[in-house]
N, C-alpha and C positions, 0 to 999 in steps of 0.2 A: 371809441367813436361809433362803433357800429352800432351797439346797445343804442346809443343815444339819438343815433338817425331812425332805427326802427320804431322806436317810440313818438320820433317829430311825425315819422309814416302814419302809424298808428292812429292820432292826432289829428293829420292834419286828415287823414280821409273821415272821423266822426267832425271836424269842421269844415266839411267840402262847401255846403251851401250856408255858412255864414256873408256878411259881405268881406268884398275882396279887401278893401282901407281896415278893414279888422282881422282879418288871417292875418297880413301883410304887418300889423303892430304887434302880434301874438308871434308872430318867427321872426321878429324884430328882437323882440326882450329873448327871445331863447336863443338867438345865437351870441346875442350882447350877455350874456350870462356863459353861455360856455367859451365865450373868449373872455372875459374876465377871470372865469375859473383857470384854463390852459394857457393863457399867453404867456409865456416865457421868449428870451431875445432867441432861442432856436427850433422855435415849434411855427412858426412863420408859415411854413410850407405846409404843413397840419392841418394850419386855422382854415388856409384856402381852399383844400381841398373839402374840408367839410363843410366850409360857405357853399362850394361850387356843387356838394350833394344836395344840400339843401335847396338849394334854387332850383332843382333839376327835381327835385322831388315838389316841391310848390307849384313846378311848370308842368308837371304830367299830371297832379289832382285838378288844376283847373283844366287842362283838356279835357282830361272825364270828366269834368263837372258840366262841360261846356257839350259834350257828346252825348250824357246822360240827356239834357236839355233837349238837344234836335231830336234825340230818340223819341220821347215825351210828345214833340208837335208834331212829328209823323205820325205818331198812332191815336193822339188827337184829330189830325187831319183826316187820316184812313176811314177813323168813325164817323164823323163827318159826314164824309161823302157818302158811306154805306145808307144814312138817315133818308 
């Protein structure tokens, strides 16, 4: 499991500024495929934990993406004024 979250990491930060309706179908098919591959009736508690990595890693590339952004209009702004 772990291989395979570093990889979603990997991934999802060279996809940080696509749009969000297209990240959100690209880690749709990836985890509908790793629960396809691992779901068995006692791996339950497995699946969820690595849904619940994965939304936690989707949710802190959009903050950076969203922080990258503000950075960007402040130093836009900065120069700006300096004109």
């Amino acid at each position: 499991m772990h291989a395979k979250l570093k990889m979603i990491k990997a991934e999802m930060w060279r996809r940080m500024h696509q749009p969000i309706p297209k990240q959100g179908q690209w880690l749709w098919y990836v985890v509908r495929g790793y629960f396809n591959y691992h779901a068995v009736p006692t791996n339950a508690r497995a699946l969820h934990v690595f849904r619940h990595h994965v939304i936690d890693l989707w949710r802190r590339t959009l903050r950076r993406r969203h922080f990258q952004q503000v950075q960007e209009a402040m130093h836009t702004e900065a120069k700006a004024r300096e004109c």
